[in-house]
C-alpha positions in Angstrom: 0.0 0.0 0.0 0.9 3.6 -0.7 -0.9 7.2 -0.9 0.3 10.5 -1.6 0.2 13.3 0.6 -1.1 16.9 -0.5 1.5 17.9 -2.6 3.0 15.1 -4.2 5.0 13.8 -1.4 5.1 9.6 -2.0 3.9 7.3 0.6 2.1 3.8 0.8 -0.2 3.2 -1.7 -3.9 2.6 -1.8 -6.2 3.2 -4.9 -8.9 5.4 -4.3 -11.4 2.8 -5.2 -10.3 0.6 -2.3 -10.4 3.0 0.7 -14.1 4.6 -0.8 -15.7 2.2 0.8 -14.2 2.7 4.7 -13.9 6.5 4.6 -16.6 8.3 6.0 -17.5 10.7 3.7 -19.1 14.1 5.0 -19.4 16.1 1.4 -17.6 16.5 -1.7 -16.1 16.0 -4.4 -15.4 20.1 -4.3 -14.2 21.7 -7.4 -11.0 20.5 -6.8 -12.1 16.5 -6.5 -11.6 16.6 -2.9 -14.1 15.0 -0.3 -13.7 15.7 3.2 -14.5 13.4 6.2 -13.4 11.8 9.4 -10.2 10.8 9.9 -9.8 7.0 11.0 -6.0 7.7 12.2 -7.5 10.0 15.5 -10.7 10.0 17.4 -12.2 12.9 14.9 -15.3 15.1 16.5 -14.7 17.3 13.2 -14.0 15.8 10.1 -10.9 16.3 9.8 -9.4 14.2 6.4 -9.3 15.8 3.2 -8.9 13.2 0.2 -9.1 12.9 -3.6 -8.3 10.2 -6.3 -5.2 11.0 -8.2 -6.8 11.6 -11.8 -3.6 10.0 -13.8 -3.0 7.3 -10.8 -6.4 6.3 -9.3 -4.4 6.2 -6.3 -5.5 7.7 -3.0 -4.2 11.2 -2.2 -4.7 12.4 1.7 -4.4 15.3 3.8 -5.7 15.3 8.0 -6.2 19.1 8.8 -5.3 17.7 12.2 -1.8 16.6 11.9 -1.7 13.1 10.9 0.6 11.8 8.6 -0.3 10.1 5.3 1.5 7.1 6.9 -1.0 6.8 9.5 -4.0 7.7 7.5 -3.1 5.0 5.3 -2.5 2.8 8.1 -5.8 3.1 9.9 -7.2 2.5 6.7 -5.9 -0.1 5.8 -6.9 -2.1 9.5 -10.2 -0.7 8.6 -10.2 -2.9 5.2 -9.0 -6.0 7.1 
């Protein structure tokens, strides 16, 4: 598994597709292609996770407004899919 962080920045990867159907989504896409929701790396009262689908990847592209790392985004995700 990889994602990408906001930015580019290259992590473990996860395709978009995969981690759609675990993520809680609260609205979106914008007009960027970003949703937002809760995070499952922190206990999230706010949501807190900002992610898109890499148009030219399909892969998974994440941002916490909170402070987690892609890394643990991915993570929790990824326990959430077991």
């Amino acid at each position: 598994m990889r994602g990408l962080a906001r930015g580019g920045q290259s992590r473990e990867l996860l395709s978009f597709e995969e981690a759609e159907d675990v993520l809680e989504e609260v609205d979106g896409p914008n007009g960027e292609g970003w949703y937002h929701g809760i995070c499952p790396a922190h206990s999230d009262d706010h949501p807190s996770l900002a992610y898109k689908e890499d148009e030219d990847t399909g892969v998974l592209v994440v941002y916490c407004h909170a402070g987690c790392t892609p890394r643990e985004i991915i993570r929790a995700i990824g326990e959430l899919l077991t």
